[in-house]
C-alpha positions in Angstrom: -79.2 -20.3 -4.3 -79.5 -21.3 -7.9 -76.0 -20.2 -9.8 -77.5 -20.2 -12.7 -80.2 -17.5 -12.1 -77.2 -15.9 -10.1 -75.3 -15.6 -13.4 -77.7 -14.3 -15.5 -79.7 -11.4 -13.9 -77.3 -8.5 -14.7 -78.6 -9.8 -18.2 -82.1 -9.0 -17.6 -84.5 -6.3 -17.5 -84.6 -4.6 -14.5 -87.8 -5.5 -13.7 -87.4 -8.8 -14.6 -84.3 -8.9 -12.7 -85.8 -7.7 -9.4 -88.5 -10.5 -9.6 -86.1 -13.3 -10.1 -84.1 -12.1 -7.7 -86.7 -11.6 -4.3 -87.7 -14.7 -5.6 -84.0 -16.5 -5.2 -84.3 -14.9 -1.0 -83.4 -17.6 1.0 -86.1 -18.7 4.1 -83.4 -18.7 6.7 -82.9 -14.9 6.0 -83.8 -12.8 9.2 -87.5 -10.9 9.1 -85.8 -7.6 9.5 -82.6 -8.4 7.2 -84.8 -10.2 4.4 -87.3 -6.8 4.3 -83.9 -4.3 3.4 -82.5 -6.8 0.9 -86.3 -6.4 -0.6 -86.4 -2.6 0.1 -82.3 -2.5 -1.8 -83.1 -5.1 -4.4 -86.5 -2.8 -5.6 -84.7 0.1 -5.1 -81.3 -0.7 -7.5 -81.6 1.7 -10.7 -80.0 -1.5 -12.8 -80.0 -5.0 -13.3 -76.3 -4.9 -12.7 -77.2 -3.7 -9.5 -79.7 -6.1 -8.4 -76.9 -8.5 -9.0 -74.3 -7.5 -7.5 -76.7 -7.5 -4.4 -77.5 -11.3 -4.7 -74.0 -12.1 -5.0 -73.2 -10.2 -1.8 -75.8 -12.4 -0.5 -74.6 -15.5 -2.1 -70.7 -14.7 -0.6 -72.3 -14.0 2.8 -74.9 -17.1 3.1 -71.7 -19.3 1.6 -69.4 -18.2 4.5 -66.8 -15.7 2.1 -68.3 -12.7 3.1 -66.1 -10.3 4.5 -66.2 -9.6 8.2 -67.2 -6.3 9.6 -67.8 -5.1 5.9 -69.9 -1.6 5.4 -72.0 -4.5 3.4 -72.3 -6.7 6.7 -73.1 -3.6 8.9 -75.6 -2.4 6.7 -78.0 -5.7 6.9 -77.2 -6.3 10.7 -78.3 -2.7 12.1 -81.8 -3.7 9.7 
């Protein structure tokens, strides 16, 4: 995942921000798990939002995600 994009989308508009971010989705993402994160990412009212998302995602797909997080159990019962 590209820190740099990472770093800057709470700065963008939200539209803007939810384009660079689906666009950041890795390919080893699960069918199921990769549709919500679309379905959360499209839904978020703010570009703060939609990054706080992709960092959750960053922390999980880097291993420092926390286990059996309400974040965790929301994307594995997708």
């Amino acid at each position: 995942m590209n820190l740099e994009k990472l770093q800057t989308l709470d700065k963008l508009e939200i539209n803007q921000a939810r384009e660079v971010a689906i666009s950041m989705l890795g390919k080893k993402t699960k069918p199921l798990v990769l549709q919500q994160l679309k379905l959360d990412i499209q839904n978020a009212p703010t570009s703060v939002e939609v990054s706080r998302i992709m960092w959750q995602v960053y922390l999980s797909g880097t291993g420092l995600g926390t286990i059996g997080s309400a974040w965790k159990k929301h994307y594995n019962t997708a």
